[in-house]
C-alpha positions in Angstrom: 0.0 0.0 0.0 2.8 2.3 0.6 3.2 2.6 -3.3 0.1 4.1 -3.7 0.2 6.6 -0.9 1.7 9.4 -3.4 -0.1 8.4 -6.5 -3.7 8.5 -5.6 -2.9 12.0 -3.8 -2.2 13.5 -6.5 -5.0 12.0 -8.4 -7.4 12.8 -6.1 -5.8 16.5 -5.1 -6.1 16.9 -8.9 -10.1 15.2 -9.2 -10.9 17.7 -6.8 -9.3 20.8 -8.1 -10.9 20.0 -11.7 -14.2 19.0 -10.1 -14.3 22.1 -7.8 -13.4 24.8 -10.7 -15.9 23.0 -13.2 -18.3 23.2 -10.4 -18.8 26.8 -10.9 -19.4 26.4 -14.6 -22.6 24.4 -14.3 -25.8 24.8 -12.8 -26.0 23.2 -10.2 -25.2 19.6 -11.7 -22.1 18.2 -12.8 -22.5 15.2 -14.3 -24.4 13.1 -11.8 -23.3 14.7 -8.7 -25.2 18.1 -7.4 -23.0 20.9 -6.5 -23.3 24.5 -5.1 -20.8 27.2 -4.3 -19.9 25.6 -0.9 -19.5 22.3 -2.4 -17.6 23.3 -5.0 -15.0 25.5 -2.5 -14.7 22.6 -0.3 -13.5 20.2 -3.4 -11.2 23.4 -4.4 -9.5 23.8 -1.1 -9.6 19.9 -0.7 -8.3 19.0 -3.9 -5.3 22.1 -3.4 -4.3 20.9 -0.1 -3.9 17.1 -1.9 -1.9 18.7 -4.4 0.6 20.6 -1.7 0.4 17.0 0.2 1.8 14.9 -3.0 4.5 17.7 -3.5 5.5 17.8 0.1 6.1 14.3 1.2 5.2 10.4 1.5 4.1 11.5 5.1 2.2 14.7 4.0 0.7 12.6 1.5 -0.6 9.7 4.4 -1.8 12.3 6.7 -3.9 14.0 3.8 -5.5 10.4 2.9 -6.3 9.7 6.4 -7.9 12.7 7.1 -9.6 13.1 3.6 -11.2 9.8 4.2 -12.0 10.6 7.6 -13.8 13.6 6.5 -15.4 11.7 3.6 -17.0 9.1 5.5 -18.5 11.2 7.8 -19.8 13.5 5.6 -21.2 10.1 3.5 -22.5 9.0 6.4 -24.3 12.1 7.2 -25.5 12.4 3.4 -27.3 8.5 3.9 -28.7 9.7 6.7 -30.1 13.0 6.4 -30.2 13.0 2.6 -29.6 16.2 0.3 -28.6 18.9 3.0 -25.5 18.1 4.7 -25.8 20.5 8.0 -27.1 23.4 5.7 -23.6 23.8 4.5 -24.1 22.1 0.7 -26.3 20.0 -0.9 -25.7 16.1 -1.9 -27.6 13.6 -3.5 -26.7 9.9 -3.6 -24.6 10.0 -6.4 -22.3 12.1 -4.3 -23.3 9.8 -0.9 -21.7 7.0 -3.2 -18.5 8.9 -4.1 -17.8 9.9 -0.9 -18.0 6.2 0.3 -15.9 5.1 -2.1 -13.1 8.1 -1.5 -13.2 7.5 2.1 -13.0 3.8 1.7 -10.1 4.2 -0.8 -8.1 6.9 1.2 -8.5 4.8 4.6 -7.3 1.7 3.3 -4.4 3.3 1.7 -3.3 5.5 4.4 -3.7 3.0 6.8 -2.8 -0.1 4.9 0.6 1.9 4.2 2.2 1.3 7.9 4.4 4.5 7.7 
């Protein structure tokens, strides 16, 4: 796991810089997934701080998964539960409830699985 600790930050610091600038270019929808000015500054600043992560370090780069993910499965978990308002901060629908399962899951097992 420790091989992939760099690569999928930068993938995903560079997903969520894309996906947060196209975010302001549609109306409200991109692609599947619903987005809103919140939603799309949180994937901005997310997807920036991934990017500093991957040109930092390994350990930069394990802290941002294993926060990211933390941050992700709550907020997935919250988006099941409550559905399309996540604490009146940005709305979600299950498209993005999905997504943010599967980022958690994938930045938890890699931070994790990596040891160090």
């Amino acid at each position: 796991m420790n091989l992939l600790v760099k690569p999928l930050t930068g993938i995903l610091g560079l997903a969520l810089t894309v996906a947060g600038i196209a975010g302001f270019f549609t109306s409200g929808m991109l692609f599947v997934f619903q987005v809103d000015a919140t939603h799309n500054v949180v994937h901005l600043v997310s997807g920036l701080v991934g990017l500093f992560a991957y040109a930092s370090s390994q350990l930069a780069s394990r802290w941002y998964l294993m926060l990211l993910g933390i941050v992700y499965a709550v907020i997935a978990v919250i988006g099941f539960s409550m559905g399309g308002d996540v604490a009146n901060l940005f709305m979600i629908n299950m498209a993005d409830n999905w997504l943010h399962a599967g980022i958690a899951a994938t930045c938890l097992v890699v931070s994790f699985g990596s040891g160090k």
